[in-house]
N, C-alpha and C positions, 0 to 999 in steps of 0.2 A: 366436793373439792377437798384435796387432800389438806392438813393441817398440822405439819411438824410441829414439834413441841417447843421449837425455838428456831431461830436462824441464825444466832450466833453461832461458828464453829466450836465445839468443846475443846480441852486441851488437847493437842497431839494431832490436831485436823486444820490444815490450813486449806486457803482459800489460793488456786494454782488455772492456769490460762494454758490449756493444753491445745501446743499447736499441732497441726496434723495437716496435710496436702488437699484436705478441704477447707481449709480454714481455721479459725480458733473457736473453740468451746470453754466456757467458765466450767469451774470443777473445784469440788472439794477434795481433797486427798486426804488418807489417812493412812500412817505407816505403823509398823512395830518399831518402840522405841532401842529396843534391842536385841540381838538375835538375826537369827536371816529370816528374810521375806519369804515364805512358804507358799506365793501365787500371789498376781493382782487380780483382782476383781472391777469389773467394768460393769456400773449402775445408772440405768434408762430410768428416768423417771416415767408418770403417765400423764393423763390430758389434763390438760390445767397446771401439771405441778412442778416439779422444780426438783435441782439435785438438793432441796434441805431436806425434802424428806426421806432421805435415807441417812439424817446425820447423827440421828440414836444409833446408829448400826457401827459406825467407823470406831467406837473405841472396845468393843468387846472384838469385834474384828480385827484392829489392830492387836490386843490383845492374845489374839489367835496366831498371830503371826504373818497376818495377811493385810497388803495393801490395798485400801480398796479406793476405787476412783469412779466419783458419784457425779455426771453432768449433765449440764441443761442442754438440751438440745436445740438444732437450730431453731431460733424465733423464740425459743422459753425463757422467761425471766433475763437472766446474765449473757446470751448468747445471741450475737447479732443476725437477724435477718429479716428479709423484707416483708415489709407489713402488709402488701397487696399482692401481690404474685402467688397464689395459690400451686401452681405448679412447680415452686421448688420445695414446698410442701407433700410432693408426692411419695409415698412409700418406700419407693423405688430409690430417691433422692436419698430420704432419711438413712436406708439401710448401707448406703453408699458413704455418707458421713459415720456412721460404727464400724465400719470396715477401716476408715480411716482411722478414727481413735483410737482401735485394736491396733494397727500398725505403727501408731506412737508410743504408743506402752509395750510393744513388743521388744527384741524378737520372739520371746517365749510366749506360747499359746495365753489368753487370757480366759479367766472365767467368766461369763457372763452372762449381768441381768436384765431382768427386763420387769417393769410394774404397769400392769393393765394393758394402755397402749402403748408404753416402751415393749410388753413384750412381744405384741404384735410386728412389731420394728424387731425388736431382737432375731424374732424367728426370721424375716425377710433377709436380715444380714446371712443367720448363718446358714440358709436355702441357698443363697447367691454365692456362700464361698465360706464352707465349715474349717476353711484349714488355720483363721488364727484363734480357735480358740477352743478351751482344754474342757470346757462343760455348759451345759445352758439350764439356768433356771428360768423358769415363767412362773413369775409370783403374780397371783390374780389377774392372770391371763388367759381367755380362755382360744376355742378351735376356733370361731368364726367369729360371726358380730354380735356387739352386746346382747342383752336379753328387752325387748320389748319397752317396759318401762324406762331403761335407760335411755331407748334411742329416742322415746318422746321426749326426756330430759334435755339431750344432745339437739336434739332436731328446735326446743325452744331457744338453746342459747345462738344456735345458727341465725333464726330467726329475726333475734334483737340485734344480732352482731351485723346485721343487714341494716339496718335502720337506726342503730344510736351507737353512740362513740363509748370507748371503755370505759369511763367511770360512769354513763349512764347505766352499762350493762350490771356494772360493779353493786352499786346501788338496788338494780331490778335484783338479784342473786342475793343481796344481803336481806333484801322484805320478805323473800320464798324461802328462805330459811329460817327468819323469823316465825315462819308461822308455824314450822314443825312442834312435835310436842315437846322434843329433847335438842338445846343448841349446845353441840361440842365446842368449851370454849377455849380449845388447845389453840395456838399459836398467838402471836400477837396480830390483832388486826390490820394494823397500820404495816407489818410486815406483809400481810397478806392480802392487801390494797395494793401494795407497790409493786406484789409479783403479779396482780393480777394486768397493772396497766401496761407492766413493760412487755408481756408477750405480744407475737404479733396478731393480729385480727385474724390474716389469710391462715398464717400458724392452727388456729385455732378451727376455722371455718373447715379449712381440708384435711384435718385428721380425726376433728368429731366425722367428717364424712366415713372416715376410714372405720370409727369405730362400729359405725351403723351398717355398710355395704362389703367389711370385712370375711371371705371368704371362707372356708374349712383348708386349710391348708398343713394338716396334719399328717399325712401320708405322706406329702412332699419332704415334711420335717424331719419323720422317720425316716426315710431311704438315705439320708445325709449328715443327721445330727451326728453331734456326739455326746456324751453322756449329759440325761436330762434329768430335768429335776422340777415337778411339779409344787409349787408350795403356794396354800393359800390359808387363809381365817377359817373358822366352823362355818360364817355367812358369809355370800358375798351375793349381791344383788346385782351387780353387773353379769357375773356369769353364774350360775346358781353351783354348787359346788359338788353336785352328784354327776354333771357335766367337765366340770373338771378332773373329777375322780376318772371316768371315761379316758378320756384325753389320755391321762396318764395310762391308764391301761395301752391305749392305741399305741404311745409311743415307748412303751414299755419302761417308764419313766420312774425313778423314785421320787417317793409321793409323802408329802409335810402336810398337816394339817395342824396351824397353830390354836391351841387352846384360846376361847376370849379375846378373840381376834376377827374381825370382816374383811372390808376390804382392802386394808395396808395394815397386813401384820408390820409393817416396817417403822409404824407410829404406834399402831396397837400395842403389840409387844415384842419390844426391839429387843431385849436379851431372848428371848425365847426363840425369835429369828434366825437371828445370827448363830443361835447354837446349832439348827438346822441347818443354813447354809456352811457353818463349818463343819460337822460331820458328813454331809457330801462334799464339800471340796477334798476335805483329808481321804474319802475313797476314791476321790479322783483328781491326781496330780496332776499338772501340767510338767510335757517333757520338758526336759531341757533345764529344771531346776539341778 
């Protein structure tokens, strides 16, 4: 489970309700407070988490000069949708709500992210329609579906979410992390109780699906992307990271590797990130600025 290191917005990051032709999505925004905006940036969180974890990132990024705009996706945390209908849950769906988003912050191509299984969505928007946007990063996101261990992870919480309501699941996930050797105690709890119950179940049930029976769809990627950008931790146990090095070969992708970082350099080490993802943006403008 990811665990920002706050949920309060920092200065200069407000909290913004972006409408789009699918609907509204909650969002954090963060601008430069002066100067011109040199690109927005559009940030997917992944399973389980929420656009605060990318909220260490918005102020050296504004400081870049770049706006960046970090949301929950349908069913996560702040963003409305329905808690049993698995099939509007579907990939396919998701990727069709980022195309929307893209077309509200547009007209100028947007940069965009994606974290784990945001970028599994990220790739499926820009497969379906590369034209609004001026670069794609996949932060610890890999070709196909998680790595083994993970998907027996994913495959237990499926399992509880079958049989006991969100704070019983809330409670099983707080005892199993209890008993590791090391408990990360970044975020406030009671923060991360509250995002845990407002997501939806169905939310939850069809995209751990996705992460387990998620496809290689990396040659698809390549014949259409546009400029990529690979970045991940030294470790990441979801996709092991000599497979992501891969990847970036296949897609001829420039390739981050943060120092003392696993799997959310974006909590890990947020300046260190961001100075990554703004040295690729700065190589790669979106037109029309």
């Amino acid at each position: 489970m990811s665990r920002p290191p706050t949920f309060a917005p920092p200065p200069g990051t407000r909290a913004h309700v972006l409408h789009t032709a699918r609907g509204d999505f909650a969002a954090l925004v963060g601008a430069p407070e002066t100067g011109p905006v040199r690109g927005t940036a559009l940030l997917l969180p992944g399973f389980t988490g929420s656009k605060e974890d990318f909220i260490a990132l918005h102020g050296p990024l504004s400081a870049a000069g770049y706006r960046s705009v970090a949301v929950d996706g349908r069913g996560q945390y702040q963003t409305a949708g329905p808690r049993d209908d698995e099939h509007r849950y579907a990939q396919a769906e998701l990727a069709l709500d980022v195309l929307a988003q893209a077309a509200a912050l547009g007209p100028v191509p947007v940069h965009l992210l994606g974290h784990s299984l945001g970028g599994l969505v990220a790739r499926a928007a820009v497969i379906a329609d590369p034209a609004p946007f001026a670069s794609l990063t996949l932060m610890a996101s890999g070709p196909a579906a998680v790595s083994r261990p993970q998907q027996q992870r994913v495959e237990l919480l499926q399992q509880a979410l079958g049989t006991l309501d969100m704070a019983q699941v809330w409670e099983a996930i707080q005892a199993l992390e209890a008993t590791g050797d090391v408990i990360d105690v970044r975020g406030d709890e009671e923060d991360l109780r509250r995002r845990w119950l407002s997501n939806s179940p169905a939310q939850l049930i069809a995209t751990g699906r996705q992460l387990c029976t998620e496809t290689d769809r990396v040659d698809e990627l390549a014949a259409v992307a546009p400029a990529v950008h690979v970045l991940s931790g030294e470790r990441d146990d979801a996709w092991p990271v000599p497979l992501l090095d891969e990847m970036a070969r296949r897609l001829q992708a420039e390739r981050s590797v943060i120092a003392g970082a696993e799997h959310s350099p974006n909590t890990d080490r947020p300046e260190e990130t961001a100075a990554a993802l703004v040295a690729f943006w700065d190589r790669h403008p979106a037109q029309g600025l």
